[in-house]
N, C-alpha and C positions, 0 to 999 in steps of 0.2 A: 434333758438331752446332754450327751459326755461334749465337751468340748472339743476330741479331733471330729466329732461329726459337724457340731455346731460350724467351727472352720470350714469343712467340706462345703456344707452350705453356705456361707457367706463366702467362699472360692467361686461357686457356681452362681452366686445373684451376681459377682462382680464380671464375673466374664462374660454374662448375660449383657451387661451395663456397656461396658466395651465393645459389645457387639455390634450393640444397638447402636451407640454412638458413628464405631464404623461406618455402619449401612446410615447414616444420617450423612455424615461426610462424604459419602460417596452421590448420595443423591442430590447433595450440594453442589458437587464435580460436575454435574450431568447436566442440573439445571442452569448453571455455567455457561456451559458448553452450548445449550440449546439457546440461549441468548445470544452468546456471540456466532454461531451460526443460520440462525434465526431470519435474519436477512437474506432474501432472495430476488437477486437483480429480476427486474419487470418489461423488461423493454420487449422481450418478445418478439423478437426478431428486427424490431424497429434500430436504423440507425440515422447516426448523425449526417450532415451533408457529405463525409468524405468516408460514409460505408465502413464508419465504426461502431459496434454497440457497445453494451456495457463491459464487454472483458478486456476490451484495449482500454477500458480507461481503471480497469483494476490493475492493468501494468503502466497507466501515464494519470495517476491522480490529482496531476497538474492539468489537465485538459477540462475538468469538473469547470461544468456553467461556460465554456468558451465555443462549444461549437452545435448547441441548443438550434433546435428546427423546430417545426409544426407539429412532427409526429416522435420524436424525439428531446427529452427533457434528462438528462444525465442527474441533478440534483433530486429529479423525484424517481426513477426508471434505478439506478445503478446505486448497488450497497457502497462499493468504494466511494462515491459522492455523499451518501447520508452518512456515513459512521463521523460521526464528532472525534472518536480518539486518532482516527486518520487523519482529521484536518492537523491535530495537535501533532501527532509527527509528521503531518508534512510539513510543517512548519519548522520544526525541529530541523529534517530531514533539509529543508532548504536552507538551515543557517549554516547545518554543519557542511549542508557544498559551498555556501558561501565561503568559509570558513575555509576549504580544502580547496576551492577555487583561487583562494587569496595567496596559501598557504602553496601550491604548485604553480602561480605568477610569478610568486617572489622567487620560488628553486628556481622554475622553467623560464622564467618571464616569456611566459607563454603571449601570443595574440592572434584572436583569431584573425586567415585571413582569406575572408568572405567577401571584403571590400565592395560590397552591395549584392551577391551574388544572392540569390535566394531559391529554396526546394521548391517542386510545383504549387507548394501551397503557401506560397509565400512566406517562408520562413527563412530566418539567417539563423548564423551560429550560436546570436542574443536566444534565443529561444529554445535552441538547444540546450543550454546550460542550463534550462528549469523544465528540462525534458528528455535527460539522457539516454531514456528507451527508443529515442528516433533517430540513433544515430547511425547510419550505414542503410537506413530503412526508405529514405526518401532520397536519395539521389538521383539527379538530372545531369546533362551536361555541362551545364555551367557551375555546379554546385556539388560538392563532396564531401561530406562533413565529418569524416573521418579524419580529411586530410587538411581540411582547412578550422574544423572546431576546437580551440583547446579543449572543450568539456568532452569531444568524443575521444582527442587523444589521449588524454587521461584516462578513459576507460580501460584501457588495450594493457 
């Protein structure tokens, strides 16, 4: 065999090689991907005692294990309560409000003032700051958390 063919050939085993490779990295992507979406909240219509299922607590992953009933179990029913890498930022997630909470006291010297006042589900402003997505969401008349939570006024 002349050597420009020989090269020909060993051009086309190696783009063969690369190919293959490609379509192996690509079904690497895929199977990725079917993992992390893998998970399919279960609750089925079931909710919590205050007519939450599992999509309000993929927007309040603080709620995980707190408001658990008979027919309702968020830790075994909802993806955002089993994923392990959620727990880890929400933990994350909670140092760094800490952290931004502390960090807008000291600008703002912010306080909240709720002075017992609490949402019909018995929550104050303490509870908002590890629950930001409820802010504006549960107001009564004694209670505004808007106006009285630093954690909601820092959202705005």
């Amino acid at each position: 065999m002349c050597c420009a063919c020989k090269n020909d050939e060993n051009e086309d085993n190696q783009n063969e090689d690369n190919q293959n490779e490609d379509d192996e990295d690509v079904d690497d992507e895929d199977e990725d991907n079917q993992n992390e979406d893998s998970c399919q909240d279960t609750d089925n219509g079931a909710k919590d005692p205050y007519n939450d299922g599992c999509e309000a607590y993929t927007l309040n992953p603080g709620w995980c294990g707190g408001y658990n009933d008979e027919d309702f179990q968020s830790e075994i029913m909802c993806c955002a309560c089993k994923n392990e890498d959620n727990e880890d930022n929400q933990n994350e997630d909670n140092q760094n409000e800490d952290d931004e909470d502390e960090d807008n006291q000291n600008e703002d010297s912010c306080q909240d003032t709720d002075n017992g006042a609490k949402d019909p589900y018995n929550d104050g402003c303490e509870a908002y700051t590890q629950n930001p997505g409820w802010c504006g969401g549960y107001d009564d008349d004694d209670f505004q958390s808007e106006i009285m939570c630093c954690a909601c006024k820092n959202l705005k």
